[in-house]
C-alpha positions, -999 to 999 in steps of 0.1 A, spaced: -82 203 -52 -70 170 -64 -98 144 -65 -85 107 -52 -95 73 -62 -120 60 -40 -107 33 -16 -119 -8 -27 -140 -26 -6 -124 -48 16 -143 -75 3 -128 -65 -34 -92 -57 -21 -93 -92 -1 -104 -108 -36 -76 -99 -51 -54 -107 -23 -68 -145 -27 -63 -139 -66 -26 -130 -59 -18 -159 -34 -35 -187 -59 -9 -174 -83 17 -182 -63 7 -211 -48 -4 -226 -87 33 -217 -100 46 -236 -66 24 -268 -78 2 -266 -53 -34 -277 -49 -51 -252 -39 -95 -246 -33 -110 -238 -66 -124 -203 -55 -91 -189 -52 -72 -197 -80 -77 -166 -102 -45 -156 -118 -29 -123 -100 3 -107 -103 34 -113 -81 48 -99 -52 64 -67 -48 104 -76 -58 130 -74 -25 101 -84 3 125 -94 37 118 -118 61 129 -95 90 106 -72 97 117 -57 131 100 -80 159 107 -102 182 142 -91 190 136 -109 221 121 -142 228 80 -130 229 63 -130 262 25 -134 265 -6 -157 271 -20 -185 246 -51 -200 258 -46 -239 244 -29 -257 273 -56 -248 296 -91 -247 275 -82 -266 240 -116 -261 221 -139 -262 252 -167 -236 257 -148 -215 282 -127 -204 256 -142 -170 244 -146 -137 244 -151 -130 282 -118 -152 290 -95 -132 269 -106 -101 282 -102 -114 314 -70 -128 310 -59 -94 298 -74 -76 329 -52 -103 349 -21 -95 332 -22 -59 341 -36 -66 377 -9 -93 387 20 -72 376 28 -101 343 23 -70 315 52 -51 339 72 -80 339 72 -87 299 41 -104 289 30 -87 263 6 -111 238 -30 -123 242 -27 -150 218 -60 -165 210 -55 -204 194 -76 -222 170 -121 -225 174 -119 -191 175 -137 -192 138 -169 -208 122 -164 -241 100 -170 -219 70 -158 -184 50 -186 -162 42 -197 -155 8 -169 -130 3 -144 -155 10 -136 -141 45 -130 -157 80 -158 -152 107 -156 -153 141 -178 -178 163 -206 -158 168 -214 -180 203 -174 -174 213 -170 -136 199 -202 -123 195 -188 -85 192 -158 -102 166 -123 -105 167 -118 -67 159 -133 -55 193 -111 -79 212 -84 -63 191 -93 -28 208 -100 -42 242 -68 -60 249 -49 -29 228 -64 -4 254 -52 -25 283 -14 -18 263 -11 -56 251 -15 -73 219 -38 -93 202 -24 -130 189 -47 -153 162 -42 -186 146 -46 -204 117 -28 -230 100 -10 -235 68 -38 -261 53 -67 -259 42 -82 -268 76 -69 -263 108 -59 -289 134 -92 -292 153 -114 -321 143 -142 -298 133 -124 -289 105 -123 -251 105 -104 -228 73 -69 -229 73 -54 -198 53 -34 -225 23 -47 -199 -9 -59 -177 9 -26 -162 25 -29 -129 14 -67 -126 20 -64 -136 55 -35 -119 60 -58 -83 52 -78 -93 71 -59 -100 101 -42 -67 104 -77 -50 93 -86 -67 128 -56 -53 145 -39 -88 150 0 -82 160 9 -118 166 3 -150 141 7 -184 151 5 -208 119 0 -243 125 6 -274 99 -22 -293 93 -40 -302 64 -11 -287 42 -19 -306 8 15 -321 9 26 -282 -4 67 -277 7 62 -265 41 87 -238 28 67 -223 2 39 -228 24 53 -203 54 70 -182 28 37 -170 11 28 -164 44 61 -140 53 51 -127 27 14 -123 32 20 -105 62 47 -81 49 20 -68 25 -2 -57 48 22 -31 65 12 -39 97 42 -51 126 30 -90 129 48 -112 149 50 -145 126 54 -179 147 59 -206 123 42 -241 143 55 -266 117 64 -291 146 100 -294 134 90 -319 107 111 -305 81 143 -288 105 132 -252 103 158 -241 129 177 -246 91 156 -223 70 130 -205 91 152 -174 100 146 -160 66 106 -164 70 99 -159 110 102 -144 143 100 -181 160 99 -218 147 83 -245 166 113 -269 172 91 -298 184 60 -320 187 33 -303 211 40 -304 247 17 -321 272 10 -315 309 35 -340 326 70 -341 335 84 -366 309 67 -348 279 84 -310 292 120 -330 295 115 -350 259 110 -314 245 138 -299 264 160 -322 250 149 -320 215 156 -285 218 187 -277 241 210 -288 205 199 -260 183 216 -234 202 229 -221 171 201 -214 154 188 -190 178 192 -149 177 172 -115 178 143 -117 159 147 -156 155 137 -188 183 138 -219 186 101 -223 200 100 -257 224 62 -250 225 40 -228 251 48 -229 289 24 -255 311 27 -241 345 0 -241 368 -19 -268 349 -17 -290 375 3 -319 358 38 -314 378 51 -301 407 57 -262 415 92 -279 418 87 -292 385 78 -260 371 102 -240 381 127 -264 364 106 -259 329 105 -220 335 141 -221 340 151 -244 311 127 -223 289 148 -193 304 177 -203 294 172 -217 262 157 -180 252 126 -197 245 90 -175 238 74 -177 272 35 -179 264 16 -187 295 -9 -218 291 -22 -217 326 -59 -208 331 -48 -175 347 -84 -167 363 -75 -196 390 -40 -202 391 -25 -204 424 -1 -182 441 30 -199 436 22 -200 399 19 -164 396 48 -164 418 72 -186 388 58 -170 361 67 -135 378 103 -139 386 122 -112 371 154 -122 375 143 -156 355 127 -133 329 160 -115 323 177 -144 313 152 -153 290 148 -118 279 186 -109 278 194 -82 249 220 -107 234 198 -130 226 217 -165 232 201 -201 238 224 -216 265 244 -239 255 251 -280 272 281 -277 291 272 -318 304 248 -338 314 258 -371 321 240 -396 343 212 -371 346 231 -340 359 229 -312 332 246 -278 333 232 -254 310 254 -218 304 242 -188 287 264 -158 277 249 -124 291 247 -92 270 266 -78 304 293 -104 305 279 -125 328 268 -168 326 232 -180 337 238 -211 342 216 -243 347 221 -268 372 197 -290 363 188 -330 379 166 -345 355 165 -381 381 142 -390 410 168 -385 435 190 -358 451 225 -350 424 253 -333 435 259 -308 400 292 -291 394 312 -266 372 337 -239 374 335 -203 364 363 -211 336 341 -239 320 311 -217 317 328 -193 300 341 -167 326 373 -152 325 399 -154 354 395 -133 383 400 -132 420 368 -137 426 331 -141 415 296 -134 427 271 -158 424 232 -146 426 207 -176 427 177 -165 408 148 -182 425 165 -182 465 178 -143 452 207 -148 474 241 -139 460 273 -150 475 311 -154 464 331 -181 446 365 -188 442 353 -204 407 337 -234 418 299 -235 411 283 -265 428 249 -278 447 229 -305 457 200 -304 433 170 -317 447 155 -345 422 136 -330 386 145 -293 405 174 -265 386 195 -242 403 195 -214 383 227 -189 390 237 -157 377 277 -156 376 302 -125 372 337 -119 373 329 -92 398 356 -69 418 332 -64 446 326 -101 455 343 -94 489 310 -77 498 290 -103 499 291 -139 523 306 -169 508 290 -195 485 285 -230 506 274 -258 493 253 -288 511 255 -323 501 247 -356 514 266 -387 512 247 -420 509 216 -436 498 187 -418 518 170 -449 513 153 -464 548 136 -497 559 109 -486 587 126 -496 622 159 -501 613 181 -471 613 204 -458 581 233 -442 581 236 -410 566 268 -383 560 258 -345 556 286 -323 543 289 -285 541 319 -273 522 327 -237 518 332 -224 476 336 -187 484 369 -167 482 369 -158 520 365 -184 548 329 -193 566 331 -186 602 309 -201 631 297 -228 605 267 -258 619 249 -283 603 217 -292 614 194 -325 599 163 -327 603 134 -350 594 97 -354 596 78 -358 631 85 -391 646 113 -397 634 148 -400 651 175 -380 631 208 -383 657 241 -367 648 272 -391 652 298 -364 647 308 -331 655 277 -307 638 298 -275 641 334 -259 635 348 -223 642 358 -217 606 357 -232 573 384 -219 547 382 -221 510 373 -254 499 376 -275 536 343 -296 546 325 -300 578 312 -334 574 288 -351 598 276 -385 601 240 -390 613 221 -422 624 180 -419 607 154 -441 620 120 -443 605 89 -457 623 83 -491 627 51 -494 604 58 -461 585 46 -464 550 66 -465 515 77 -438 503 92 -402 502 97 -381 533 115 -350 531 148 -345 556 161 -309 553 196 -301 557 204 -266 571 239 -247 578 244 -215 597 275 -194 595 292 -158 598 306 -143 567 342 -118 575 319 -90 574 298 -105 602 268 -112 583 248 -143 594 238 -167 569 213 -196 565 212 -219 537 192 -253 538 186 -275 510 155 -311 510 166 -342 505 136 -370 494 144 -398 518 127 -432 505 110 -459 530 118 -486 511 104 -525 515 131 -550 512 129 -572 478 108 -604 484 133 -633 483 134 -650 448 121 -619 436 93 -614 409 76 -594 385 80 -555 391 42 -549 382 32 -560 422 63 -546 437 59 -506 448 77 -483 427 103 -460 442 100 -432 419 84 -429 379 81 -404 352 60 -405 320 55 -386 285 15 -392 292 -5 -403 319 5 -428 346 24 -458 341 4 -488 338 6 -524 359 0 -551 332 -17 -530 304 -2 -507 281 -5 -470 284 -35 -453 277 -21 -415 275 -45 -403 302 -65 -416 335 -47 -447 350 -65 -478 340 -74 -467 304 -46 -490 288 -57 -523 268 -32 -558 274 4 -555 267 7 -565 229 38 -563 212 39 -582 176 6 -604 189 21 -614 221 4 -607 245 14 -603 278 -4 -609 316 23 -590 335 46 -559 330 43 -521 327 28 -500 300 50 -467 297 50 -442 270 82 -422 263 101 -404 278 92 -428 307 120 -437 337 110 -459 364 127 -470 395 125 -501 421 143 -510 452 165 -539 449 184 -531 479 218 -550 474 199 -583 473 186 -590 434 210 -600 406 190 -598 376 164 -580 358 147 -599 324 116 -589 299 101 -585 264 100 -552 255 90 -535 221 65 -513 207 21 -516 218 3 -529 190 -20 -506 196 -5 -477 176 -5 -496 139 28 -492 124 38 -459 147 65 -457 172 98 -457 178 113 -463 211 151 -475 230 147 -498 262 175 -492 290 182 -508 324 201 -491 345 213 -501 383 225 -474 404 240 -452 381 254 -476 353 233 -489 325 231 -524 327 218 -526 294 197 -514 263 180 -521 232 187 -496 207 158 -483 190 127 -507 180 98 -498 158 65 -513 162 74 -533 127 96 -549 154 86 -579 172 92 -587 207 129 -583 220 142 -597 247 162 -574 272 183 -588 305 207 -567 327 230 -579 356 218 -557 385 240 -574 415 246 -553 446 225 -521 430 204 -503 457 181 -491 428 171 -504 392 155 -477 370 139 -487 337 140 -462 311 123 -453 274 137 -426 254 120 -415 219 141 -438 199 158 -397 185 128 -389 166 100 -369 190 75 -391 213 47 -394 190 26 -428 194 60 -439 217 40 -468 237 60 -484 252 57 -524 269 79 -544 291 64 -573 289 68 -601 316 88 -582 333 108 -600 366 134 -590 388 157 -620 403 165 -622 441 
C-alpha cells in the first residue's frame, strides 16, 4: 500500500496562501500589512475568470438594507430568513443566496492570521450556518472588502494580502457567494485588487459566486467581465424613491455590458423597508427586472407584509429578470418623464417597460415594430403584474399612474384571436381641483386590439362626497380598431376638502368577439389644489403638490439633513446664508400649483456648505411639461447662482436636482430665497 503525505494544517496551508498573495500584491506595488508579505510563488498559469456561475442574474437575500450593523443581525436571523425562504415559496421562485454582509467578524485575525466570527452574532461560527442554510437547499453568501478594513466604522479585516488566505478559508466554511466591497483599498488599482481575488477564489476549487462592490468608481462594466459574476454599477442605494430612480438611471446605459455569467449590479433590492410605496416598489422590481439585475432581497423578511411577499414573488416578473438570454433591456425613450424600457426574450418575445418616473398620471406609448417585434397580424400582450393578456394590432400604450410601470410581455403570436382586445384608458386634462368649484375632466377609452370591443362603458368614479357627473354619452355598442369612446365629466370636490391627492378610478366594461366580458380600470391622483396667493411669494410656505428626494424629506428653509425632517442646518451656499427656500438633496423634483395665474419663478441655488468641497448638482425649472430653465452643473467650489424661469399660464411648476452626471454622493442641494411671482 502506497503511503500519502499527510495533509497541512489549515493554519499552515492558509500561511502560505497569505505568503502567495503578498507576492503578488508586492510585485503589483502595493502596500500591504507586514505579516503577510513573505515571498511565495505565483499562480498557477491560464487561471479564467469564468468559472461557471451566475449565468443568470443571482437571486437571494442580503441582510444590509434592513439591519446594517445592529444587534439583530446574527445567527438566529439568517437561519430564520432561510426557514422563510422555503416557507413563503421565494426558494421555489429563484432565491437562492443567504448573503450575510459585513459585522459578521471580530475587529481582529487570530494568531494564525485567520478571520473569526463574532462570537456574540455566530456563536456556533460561520461554518455551521454554512450547513444550516445548505440543508434548507440554499446557499451561504459572506463579505469582505478589498482593503485592509472593511466599510464599517469599527474597522473590521478586509482580505487586501490576505486574498488567498481568506479565500481557504471561505470555501473551508462552505461559502458559495462573495461580495467584496472597496474600502480602505491602499490606493492599490482596484483591478489588481479584484483580480487577486478571481484568482483567490479559483484556487480554492470551490463554485463561488464573485460580486465585485467597487461602486463603479473606476467603470467596471469595462473590465470586470474577465474577473466576476456581477459588478456594482453604482453608489449604494438608500430607502426612498429618488435614490432607487438616480440608480436606475445610472444603470439603464450599460446595457451592453451585461450577459450570462456577467451583471451590471444597481445594488440590492429595498422593498418592504418602508421608504416607498408598494406602487413604488413594484416599479424598482420591475426596472430591476428588466435591466437583468441580481435581485437580493433587503427587506427584514421576518415582518414584511403581504404585499411585499406578494412583489417579490411574481413569477412572471422573475422570468424576465431570469430570462436564459440574458439581456439588460435597453431605452427605447424617455422623454419628459415617460420611459419605455424593451428587453429581447430568449423565446422571441419583448418585456417591455412603461415606466412614469413624474408625480402625475402619463399617457406612455410604443409599437410592436419599435420594440423590436417583427410584423405580424397580430400580437398578444400579457401584463405581468394585472396577469391579463389581451391582443394588439401593434400599438402598446397606457396611462401609467405617477412613479408606477406597466410591465408587458409581447409576442408575435398566431393565436392572438383567442384572447379579448387590448384597451387602453386615458384621461384628458389637468385632474387638478379647487374645493367647491367643479373641473372639467375628459375620460377616453380607445380600443388597440386587432378585433373590435363590443358593448364598451366608461364609468368615473371618485372618493365619497364627491360629485363625479358624466356630460357625455358613457357607453357605445362597439369600438373598432383604434376608434375612442370619449366622455366628458364635470368633478366637484367639497367645499372645505383639504389639499391634496384623492384617487378617481376610471373603469371600462366590454365584450370581446368571443363573448368574453372584460373589466379594466386604471387610478388617477386627482390634486385639491389652493389657488396661488396674489403677488405670490416664497414656495417654502406655500403647500407642495407633489416631491421626491435622494434622502429624507425636503426641507422648508434649512438644507437637507439626509434623514428625519427638521435635521437640516440654514441654507448656506458660498457663506450666504439664506432665511427662506428648500433644502433638497439629489435626485430631488418638486412641484407647486401656480394655476395659470404666476409668471415667474426666481432663486439662488448652488451647493450646502455643509458638505466641504463635495457635490455636484444641475438646477431646473420646469412649468408644465417644458423646462423653463437650468443651471448646468455647479460644484460646491461654486458660489451662489442665480436661476429665473418664465412660468406664465403653467398649471404646475416643478423644481428639479439631478446629480450633476456623476452619482448623488454629498448632492445637497439649496434654493435659496426662493419666490414665485403672481
Amino acid at each position: 500500500m502506497r503511503h500519502l503525505p499527510s495533509r497541512p494544517s489549515r493554519a499552515s496551508r492558509r500561511r502560505v496562501l497569505g505568503a502567495l498573495t503578498a507576492a503578488l500584491l508586492c510585485a503589483a506595488g502595493a502596500v500591504v500589512p507586514a505579516a503577510a508579505q513573505t515571498p511565495g510563488p505565483a499562480p498557477a498559469a491560464g487561471v479564467r475568470a469564468a468559472n461557471g456561475l451566475a449565468l443568470t442574474p443571482p437571486m437571494g437575500f442580503n441582510n444590509w438594507n434592513s439591519t446594517h450593523c445592529r444587534a439583530e443581525f446574527n445567527e438566529a436571523m439568517v437561519k430564520g430568513i432561510a426557514d422563510i425562504l422555503v416557507e413563503k415559496g421565494l426558494k421555489d421562485a429563484g432565491y437562492e443566496y443567504v448573503n450575510l454582509d459585513d459585522c459578521w467578524a471580530v475587529p481582529q485575525r487570530d494568531a494564525e492570521g485567520e478571520l473569526e466570527a463574532d462570537p456574540v452574532r455566530f456563536p456556533h461560527g460561520i461554518k455551521a450556518v454554512a450547513d444550516y442554510v445548505h440543508s434548507k437547499g440554499l446557499k451561504l453568501g459572506i463579505y469582505t472588502s478589498a482593503g485592509t478594513r472593511t466599510c464599517d466604522s469599527v474597522g473590521l479585516p478586509g482580505a487586501l494580502g490576505h486574498e488567498f488566505s481568506d479565500a481557504q478559508q471561505f470555501a473551508d466554511w462552505g461559502v458559495d457567494y462573495l461580495k467584496y466591497d472597496n474600502c480602505n483599498n491602499q490606493g492599490v488599482d482596484a483591478r489588481k485588487r479584484y483580480t487577486t481575488m478571481r484568482d483567490a477564489l479559483a484556487a480554492t476549487g470551490r463554485p463561488i459566486v464573485y460580486s465585485i462592490c467597487e461602486w463603479g468608481e473606476n467603470k467596471p462594466w469595462e473590465w470586470a467581465a474577465e474577473l466576476g459574476n456581477l459588478w456594482r454599477t453604482t453608489g449604494d442605494i438608500n430607502d426612498s424613491w429618488g435614490s432607487m430612480l438616480a440608480i436606475m438611471k445610472q444603470n439603464l446605459p450599460l446595457s451592453a455590458a451585461a450577459g450570462p455569467g456577467h451583471w451590471n449590479d444597481p445594488d440590492m433590492l429595498e422593498v418592504g423597508n418602508g421608504g416607498m410605496t408598494d406602487t413604488e416598489y413594484r416599479t424598482h422590481f420591475s426596472m430591476w427586472s428588466v435591466m437583468a439585475a441580481p435581485l437580493l432581497i433587503g427587506a427584514d423578511l421576518r415582518t414584511a407584509s403581504q404585499e411585499t411577499f406578494g412583489i417579490l414573488s411574481n413569477e412572471e416578473v422573475i422570468a424576465v429578470d431570469q430570462d436564459p438570454l440574458g439581456r439588460q433591456g435597453e431605452v427605447l425613450s424617455s422623454e419628459a418623464g415617460r420611459w419605455v424600457v424593451a428587453k429581447e426574450m430568449q423565446d422571441g418575445s419583448r418585456a417591455v417597460a412603461l415606466f412614469n418616473e413624474t408625480g402625475s398620471a402619463q399617457r406612455i406609448s410604443t409599437t410592436a415594430a419599435a420594440v423590436g417585434l417583427p410584423h405580424a397580424s397580430g400580437y398578444t400582450v400579457r401584463d405581468l403584474w394585472d396577469h391579463t393578456t389581451r391582443n394588439t394590432a401593434g400599438s402598446l400604450s397606457a396611462t401609467v399612474p405617477a412613479h408606477a410601470t406597466v410591465l408587458l410581455r409581447v409576442a408575435a403570436d398566431r393565436r392572438w384571436a383567442a384572447h379579448p382586445p387590448a384597451v387602453e384608458l386615458s384621461l384628458e386634462g389637468s385632474p387638478l381641483v379647487e374645493a367647491g368649484r367643479t373641473a372639467s375632466l375628459t375620460t377616453e377609452v380607445t380600443d388597440l386590439g386587432r378585433t373590435p370591443a363590443l358593448t364598451v362603458s366608461a364609468e368615473l368614479t371618485g372618493p365619497a362626497g364627491w360629485r363625479v357627473e358624466a356630460a357625455s354619452a358613457t357607453r357605445t355598442a362597439a369600438l373598432p380598431t383604434g376608434r375612442t369612446l370619449a366622455t366628458r365629466w364635470q368633478v366637484t370636490a367639497p367645499a372645505g376638502t383639504a389639499p391634496g391627492g384623492y384617487d378617481l378610478t376610471l373603469t371600462a366594461r366590454y365584450r370581446s368577439p368571443t363573448g368574453e366580458r372584460v373589466r379594466s380600470s386604471v387610478p388617477f391622483q386627482a390634486h385639491v389644489v389652493v389657488p396661488a396667493p396674489a403677488g405670490g411669494g416664497y414656495l417654502s410656505d406655500l403647500p407642495q403638490l407633489g416631491a421626491s428626494n435622494g434622502y429624507g424629506p425636503v426641507e422648508k428653509d434649512t438644507s437637507n439633513g439626509e434623514s428625519a425632517a427638521g435635521d437640516g442646518h440654514p441654507l448656506t451656499i458660498g457663506g450666504q446664508v439664506y432665511a427662506k427656500g428648500l433644502g433638497v438633496h439629489a435626485a430631488s423634483s418638486v412641484e407647486f400649483y401656480a394655476g395659470g395665474a404666476c409668471s415667474s419663478v426666481t432663486a439662488q441655488v448652488g451647493v450646502d456648505d455643509e458638505k466641504g468641497t463635495k457635490g455636484s448638482v444641475a438646477f431646473e425649472i420646469w412649468a408644465d411639461g417644458t423646462k423653463a430653465a437650468s443651471t448646468g452643473v455647479l460644484t460646491n467650489a461654486m458660489p451662489p447662482q442665480p436661476l429665473s424661469a418664465d412660468v406664465t399660464g403653467a398649471q404646475v411648476v416643478r423644481l428639479v436636482v439631478t446629480d450633476g452626471g456623476d452619482g448623488v454622493d454629498s448632492d445637497h442641494a439649496d434654493w435659496g430665497d426662493l419666490r414665485m411671482t403672481c
